[in-house]
C-alpha positions in Angstrom: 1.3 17.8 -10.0 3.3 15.9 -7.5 4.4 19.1 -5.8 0.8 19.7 -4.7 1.2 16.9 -2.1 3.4 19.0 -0.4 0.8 22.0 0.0 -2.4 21.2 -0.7 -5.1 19.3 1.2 -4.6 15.8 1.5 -4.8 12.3 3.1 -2.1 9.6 2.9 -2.1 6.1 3.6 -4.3 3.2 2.2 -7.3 3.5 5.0 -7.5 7.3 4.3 -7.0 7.0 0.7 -9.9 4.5 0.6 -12.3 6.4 3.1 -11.5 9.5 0.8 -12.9 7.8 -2.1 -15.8 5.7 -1.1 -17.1 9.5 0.3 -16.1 11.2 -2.7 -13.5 13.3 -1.7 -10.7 12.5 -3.8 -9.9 14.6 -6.9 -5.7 12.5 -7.4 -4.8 9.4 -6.2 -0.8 9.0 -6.0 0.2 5.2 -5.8 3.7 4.4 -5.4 5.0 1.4 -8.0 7.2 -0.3 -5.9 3.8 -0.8 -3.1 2.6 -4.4 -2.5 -0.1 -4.9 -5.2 -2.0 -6.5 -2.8 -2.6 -3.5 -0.8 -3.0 -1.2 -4.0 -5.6 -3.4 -6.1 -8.0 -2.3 -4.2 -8.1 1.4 -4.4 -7.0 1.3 -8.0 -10.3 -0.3 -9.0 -11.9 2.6 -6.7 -10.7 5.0 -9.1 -11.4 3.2 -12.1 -15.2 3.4 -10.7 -14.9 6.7 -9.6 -12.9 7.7 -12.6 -10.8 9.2 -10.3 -6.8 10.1 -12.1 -4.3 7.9 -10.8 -0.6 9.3 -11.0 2.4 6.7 -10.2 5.3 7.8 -8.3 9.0 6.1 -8.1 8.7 4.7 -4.8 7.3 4.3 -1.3 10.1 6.5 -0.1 9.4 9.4 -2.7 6.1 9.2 -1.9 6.5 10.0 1.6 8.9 12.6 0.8 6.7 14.4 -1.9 3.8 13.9 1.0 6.4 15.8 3.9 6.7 12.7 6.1 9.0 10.5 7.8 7.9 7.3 6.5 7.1 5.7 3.5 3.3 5.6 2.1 1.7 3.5 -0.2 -0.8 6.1 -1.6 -1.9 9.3 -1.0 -4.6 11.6 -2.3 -5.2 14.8 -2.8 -8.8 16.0 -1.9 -11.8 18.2 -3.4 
């Protein structure tokens, strides 16, 4: 599923992450486990109201890498 990142239609970071799923638009949200919880909480409650599937990856760094970027991300989601 992580491989989809890479290809299909998405939006990473926390703002677009959060944007994508107060408008509905998010179908996976990727969260990386090493992210500050701080900046996480938030959009994991989102999907728990949205009941919107939540898939953990290693690390910041993967994350970014799964996503085809240079830098790290938090989150990620793939879209509708």
């Amino acid at each position: 599923m992580v491989s989809r990142l890479a290809t299909d239609n998405k939006v990473v970071g926390t703002r677009q992450v959060k944007r994508a799923l107060a408008g509905g638009k998010a179908e996976v949200v990727y969260i990386a486990e090493d992210a500050d919880r701080k900046i996480t909480q938030e959009i994991i409650q989102l999907c728990n109201e949205k009941q919107v599937e939540i898939v953990y990856v290693e690390s910041m760094k993967k994350l970014g890498e799964f996503c085809k970027i240079e830098v790290s991300a938090a989150s990620a989601a793939l879209l509708k």
